[in-house]
GUBAPA-225142 format. One line per 3 residues: number of its first residue (from 1); their letters; for each residue x, y, z of N, C-alpha, C, O. Coordinates in nm, 2 decimals, padded with zeros to 4 digits. Each point is the difference from the previous one (the first is absolute). Layout:
! residues N
NUM> A> X:Y:Z:X:Y:Z:X:Y:Z:X:Y:Z; ... $
//
This chain:
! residues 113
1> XXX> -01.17:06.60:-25.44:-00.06:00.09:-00.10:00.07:-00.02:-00.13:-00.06:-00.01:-00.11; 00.20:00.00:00.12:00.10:-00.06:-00.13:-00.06:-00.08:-00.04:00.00:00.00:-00.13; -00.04:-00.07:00.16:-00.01:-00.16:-00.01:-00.13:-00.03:-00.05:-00.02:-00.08:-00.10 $
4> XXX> -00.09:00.14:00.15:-00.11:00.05:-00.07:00.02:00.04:-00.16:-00.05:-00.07:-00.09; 00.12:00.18:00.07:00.00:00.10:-00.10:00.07:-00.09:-00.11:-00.04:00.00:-00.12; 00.16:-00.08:00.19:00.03:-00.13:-00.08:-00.10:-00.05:-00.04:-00.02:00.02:-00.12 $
7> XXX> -00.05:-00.09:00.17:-00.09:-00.11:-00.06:-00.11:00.03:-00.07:-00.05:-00.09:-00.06; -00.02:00.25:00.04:-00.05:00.05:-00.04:00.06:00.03:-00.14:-00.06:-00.03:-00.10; 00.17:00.08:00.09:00.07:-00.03:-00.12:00.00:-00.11:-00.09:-00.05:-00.01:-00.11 $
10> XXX> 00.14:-00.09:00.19:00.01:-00.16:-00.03:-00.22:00.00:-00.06:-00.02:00.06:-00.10; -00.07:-00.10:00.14:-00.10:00.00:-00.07:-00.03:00.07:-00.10:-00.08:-00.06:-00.07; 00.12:00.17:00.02:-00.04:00.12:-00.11:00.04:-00.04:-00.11:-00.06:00.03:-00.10 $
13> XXX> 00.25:-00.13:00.10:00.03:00.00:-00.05:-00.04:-00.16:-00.08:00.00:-00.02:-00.12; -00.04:-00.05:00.21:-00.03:-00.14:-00.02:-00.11:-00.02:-00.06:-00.02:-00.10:-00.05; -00.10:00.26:00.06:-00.08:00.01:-00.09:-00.02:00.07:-00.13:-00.09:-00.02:-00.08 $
16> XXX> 00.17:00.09:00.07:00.07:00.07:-00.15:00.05:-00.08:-00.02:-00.01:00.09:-00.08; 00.07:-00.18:00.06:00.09:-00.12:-00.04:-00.07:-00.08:-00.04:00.06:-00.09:-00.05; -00.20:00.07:00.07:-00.05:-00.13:-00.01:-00.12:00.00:-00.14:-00.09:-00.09:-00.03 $
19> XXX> 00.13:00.22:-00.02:-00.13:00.03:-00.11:00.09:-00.03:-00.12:-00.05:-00.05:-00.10; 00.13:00.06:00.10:00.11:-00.03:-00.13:00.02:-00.17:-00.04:00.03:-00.06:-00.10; -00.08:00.02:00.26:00.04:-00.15:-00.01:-00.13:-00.04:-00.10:00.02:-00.09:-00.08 $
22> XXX> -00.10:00.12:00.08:-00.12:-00.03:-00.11:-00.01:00.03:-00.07:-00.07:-00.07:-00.08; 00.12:00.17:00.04:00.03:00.04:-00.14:00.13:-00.15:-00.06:00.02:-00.01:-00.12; 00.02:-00.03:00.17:00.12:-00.06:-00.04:-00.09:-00.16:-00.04:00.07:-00.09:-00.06 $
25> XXX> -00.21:00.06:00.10:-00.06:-00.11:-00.07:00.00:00.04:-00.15:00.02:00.12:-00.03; -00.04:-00.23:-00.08:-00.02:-00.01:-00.07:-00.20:-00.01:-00.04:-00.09:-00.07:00.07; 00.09:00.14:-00.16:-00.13:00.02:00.00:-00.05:-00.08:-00.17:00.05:00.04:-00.11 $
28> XXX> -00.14:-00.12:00.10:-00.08:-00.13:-00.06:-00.13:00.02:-00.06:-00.09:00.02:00.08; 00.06:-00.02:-00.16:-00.09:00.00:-00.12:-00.03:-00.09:-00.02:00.09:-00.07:-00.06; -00.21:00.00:00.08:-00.02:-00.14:-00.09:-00.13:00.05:-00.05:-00.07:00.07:00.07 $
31> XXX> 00.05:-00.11:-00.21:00.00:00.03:-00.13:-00.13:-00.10:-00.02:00.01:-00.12:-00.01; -00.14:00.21:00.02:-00.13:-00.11:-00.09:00.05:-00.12:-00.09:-00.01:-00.11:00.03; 00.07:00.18:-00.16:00.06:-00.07:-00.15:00.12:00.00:00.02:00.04:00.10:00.05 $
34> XXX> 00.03:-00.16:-00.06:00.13:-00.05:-00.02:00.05:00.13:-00.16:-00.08:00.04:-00.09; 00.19:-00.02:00.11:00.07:00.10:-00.11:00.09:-00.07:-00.09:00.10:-00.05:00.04; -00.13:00.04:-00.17:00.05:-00.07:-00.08:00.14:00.00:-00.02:00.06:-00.09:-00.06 $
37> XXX> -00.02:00.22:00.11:00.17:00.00:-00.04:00.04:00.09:00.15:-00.09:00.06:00.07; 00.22:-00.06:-00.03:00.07:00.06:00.08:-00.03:00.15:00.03:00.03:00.08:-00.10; -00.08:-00.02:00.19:00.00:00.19:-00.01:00.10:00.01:00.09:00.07:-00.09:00.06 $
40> XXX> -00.08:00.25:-00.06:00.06:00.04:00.06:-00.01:00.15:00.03:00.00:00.06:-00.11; -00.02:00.05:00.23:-00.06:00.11:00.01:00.04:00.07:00.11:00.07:-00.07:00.08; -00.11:00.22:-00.03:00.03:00.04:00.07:-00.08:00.05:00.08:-00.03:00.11:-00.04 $
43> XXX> -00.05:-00.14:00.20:-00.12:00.06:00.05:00.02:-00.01:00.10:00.04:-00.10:00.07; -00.07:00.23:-00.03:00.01:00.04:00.16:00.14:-00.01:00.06:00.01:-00.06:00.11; 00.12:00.11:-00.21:00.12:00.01:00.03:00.05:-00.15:00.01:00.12:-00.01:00.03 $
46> XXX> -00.17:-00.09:-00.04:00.05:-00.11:-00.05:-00.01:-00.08:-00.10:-00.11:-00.01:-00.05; 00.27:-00.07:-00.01:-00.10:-00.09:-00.10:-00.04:-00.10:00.01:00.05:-00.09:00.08; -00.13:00.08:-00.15:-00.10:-00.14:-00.04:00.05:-00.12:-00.10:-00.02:00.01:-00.12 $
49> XXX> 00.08:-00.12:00.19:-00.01:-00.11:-00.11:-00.08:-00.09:-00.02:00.01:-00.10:00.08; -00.08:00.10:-00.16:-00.12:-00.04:-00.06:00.07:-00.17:-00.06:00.11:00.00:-00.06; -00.20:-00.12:00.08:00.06:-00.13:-00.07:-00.18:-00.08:00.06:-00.06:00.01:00.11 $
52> XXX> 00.02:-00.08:-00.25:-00.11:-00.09:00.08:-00.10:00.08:00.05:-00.04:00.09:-00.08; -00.03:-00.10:00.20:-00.09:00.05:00.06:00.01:00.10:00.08:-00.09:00.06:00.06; 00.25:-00.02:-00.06:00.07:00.07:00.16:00.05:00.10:-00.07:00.01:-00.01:-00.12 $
55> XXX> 00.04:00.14:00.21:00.03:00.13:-00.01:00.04:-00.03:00.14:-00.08:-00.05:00.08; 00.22:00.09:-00.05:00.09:00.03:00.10:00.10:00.08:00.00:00.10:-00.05:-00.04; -00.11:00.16:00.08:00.08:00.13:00.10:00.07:-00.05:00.05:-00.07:-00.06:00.07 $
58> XXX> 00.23:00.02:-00.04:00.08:-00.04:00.10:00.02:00.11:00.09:-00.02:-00.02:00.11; 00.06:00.13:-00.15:00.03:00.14:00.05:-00.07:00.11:00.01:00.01:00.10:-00.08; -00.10:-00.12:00.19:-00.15:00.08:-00.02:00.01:00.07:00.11:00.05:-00.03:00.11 $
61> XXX> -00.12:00.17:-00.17:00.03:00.13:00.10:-00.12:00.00:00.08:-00.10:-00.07:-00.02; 00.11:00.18:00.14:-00.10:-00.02:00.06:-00.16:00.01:-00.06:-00.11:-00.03:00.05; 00.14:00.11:-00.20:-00.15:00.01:-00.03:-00.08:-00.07:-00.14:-00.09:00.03:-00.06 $
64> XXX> 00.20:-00.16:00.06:00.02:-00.10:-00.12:-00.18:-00.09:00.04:-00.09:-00.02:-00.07; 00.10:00.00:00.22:-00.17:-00.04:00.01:-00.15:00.06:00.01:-00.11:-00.05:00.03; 00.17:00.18:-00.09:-00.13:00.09:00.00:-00.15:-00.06:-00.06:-00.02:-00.12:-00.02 $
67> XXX> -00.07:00.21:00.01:-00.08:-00.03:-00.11:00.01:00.05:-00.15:-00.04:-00.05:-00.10; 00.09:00.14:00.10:00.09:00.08:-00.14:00.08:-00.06:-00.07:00.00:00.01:-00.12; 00.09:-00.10:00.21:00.13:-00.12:-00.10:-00.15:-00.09:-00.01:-00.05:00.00:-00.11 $
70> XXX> 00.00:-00.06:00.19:-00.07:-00.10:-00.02:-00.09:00.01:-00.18:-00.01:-00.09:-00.08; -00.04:00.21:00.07:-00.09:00.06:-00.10:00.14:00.00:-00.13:-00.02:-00.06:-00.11; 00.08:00.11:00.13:00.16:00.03:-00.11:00.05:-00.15:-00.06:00.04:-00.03:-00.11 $
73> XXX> -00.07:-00.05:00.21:00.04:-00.17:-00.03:-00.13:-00.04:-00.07:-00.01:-00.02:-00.13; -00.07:00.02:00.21:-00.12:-00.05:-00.10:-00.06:00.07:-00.13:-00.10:-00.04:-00.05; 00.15:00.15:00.00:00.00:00.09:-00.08:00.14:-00.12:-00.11:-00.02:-00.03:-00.12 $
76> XXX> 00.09:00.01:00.16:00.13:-00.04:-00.05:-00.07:-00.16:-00.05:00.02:-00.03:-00.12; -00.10:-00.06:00.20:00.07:-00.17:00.00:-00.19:-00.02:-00.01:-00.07:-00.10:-00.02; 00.02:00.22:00.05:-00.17:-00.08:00.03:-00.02:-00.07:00.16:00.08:-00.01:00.09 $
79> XXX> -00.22:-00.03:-00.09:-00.05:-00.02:00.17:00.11:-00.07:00.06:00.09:-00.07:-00.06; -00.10:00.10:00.20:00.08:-00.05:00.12:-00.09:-00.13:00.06:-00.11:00.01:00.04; 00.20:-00.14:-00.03:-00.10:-00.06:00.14:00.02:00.02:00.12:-00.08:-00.04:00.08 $
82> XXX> 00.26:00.13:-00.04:00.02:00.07:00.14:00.13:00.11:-00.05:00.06:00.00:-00.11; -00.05:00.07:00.21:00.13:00.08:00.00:00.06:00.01:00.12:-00.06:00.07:00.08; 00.16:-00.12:-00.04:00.03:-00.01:00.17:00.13:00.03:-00.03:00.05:-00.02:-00.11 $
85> XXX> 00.00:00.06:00.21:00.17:-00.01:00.08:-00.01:00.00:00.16:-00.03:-00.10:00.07; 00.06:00.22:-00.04:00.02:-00.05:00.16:-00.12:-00.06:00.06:00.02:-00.08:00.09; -00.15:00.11:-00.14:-00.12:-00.02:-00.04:-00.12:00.01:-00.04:-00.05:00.11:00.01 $
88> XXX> -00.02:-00.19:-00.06:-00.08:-00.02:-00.12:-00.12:00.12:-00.02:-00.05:00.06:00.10; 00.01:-00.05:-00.23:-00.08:00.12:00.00:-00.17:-00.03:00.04:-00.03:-00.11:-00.04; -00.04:00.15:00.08:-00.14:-00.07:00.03:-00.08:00.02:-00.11:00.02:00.07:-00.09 $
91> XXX> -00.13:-00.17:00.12:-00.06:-00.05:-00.12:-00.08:00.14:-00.04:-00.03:00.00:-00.12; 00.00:00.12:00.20:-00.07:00.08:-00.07:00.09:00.12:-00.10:-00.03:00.04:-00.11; 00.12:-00.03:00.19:00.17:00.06:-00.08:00.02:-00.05:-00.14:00.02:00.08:-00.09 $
94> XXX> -00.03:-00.19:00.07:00.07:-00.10:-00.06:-00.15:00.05:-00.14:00.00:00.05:-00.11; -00.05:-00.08:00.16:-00.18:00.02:-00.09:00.00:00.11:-00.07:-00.04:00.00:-00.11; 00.08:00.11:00.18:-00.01:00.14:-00.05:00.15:00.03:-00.10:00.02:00.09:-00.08 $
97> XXX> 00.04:-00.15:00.10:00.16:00.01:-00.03:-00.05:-00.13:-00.15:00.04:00.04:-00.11; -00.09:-00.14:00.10:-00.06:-00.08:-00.12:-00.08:00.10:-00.09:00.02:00.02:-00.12; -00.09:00.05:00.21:-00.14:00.06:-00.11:00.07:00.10:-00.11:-00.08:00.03:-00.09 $
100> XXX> 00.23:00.03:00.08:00.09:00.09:-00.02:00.02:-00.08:-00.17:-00.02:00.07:-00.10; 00.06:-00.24:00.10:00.00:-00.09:-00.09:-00.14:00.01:-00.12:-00.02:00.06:-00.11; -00.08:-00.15:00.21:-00.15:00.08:-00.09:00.00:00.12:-00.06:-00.03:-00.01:-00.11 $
103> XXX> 00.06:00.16:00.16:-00.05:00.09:-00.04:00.12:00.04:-00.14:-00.02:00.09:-00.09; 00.13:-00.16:00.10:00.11:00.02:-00.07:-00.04:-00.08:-00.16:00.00:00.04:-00.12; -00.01:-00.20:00.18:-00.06:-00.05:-00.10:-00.12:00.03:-00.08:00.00:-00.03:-00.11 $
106> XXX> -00.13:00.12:00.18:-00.10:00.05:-00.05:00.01:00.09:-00.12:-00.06:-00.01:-00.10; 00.18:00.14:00.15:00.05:00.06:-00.10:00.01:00.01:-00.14:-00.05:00.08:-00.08; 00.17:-00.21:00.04:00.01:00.00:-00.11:-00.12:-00.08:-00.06:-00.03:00.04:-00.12 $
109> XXX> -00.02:-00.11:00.15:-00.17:-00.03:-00.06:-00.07:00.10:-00.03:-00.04:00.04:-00.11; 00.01:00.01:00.23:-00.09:00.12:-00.06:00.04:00.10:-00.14:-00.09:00.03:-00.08; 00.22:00.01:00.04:00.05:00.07:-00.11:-00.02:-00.07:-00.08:-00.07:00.04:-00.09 $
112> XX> 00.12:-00.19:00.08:-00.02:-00.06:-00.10:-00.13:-00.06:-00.10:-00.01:-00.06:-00.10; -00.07:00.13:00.20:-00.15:00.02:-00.03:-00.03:00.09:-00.07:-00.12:00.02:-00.02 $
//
């Protein structure tokens, strides 16, 4: 029964342990347009270094791959062609988390009307 209660433990812990480990990927932006100059920012508790086409998180928390950072980035750099770390966001995620860019860029057009 010890021995049971052991291993029952031993599992609980091997799965609370294992959610952090994904958080510990680095999480990737690649970028419609390429960014003329270097950024740099802060979304979804991690930062973002922005160079070229890419946006990379080295130190990304567990909720750095949301749809919310996703929308915060693209709000920041313009459309996404993916967002991944431990892994990648799906194409319909990814769509809805773009349309954020459109409605951002619609904006200031419309005023300047």
């Amino acid at each position: 029964m010890k021995l049971l209660s052991l291993a029952a433990a031993c599992a609980a812990v091997v799965t609370l342990s294992a959610a952090p480990a994904f958080a510990a990927d680095p999480v990737a932006a690649k970028l419609q347009q390429p960014l003329a100059q270097k950024t740099k920012f802060i979304a979804g508790g991690a930062v973002f270094n922005c160079e070229g086409d890419t946006c990379l998180a080295q130190a990304a928390m567990s909720n750095t791959l949301s749809s919310d950072t996703c929308k915060l980035v693209v709000s920041k750099v313009g459309p996404l062609v993916s967002f991944t770390g431990a892994r990648p966001m799906n194409d319909e995620r990814l769509s809805a988390c773009n349309s954020t860019a459109v409605a951002h860029a619609a904006g200031p057009q419309l005023a300047k009307q």
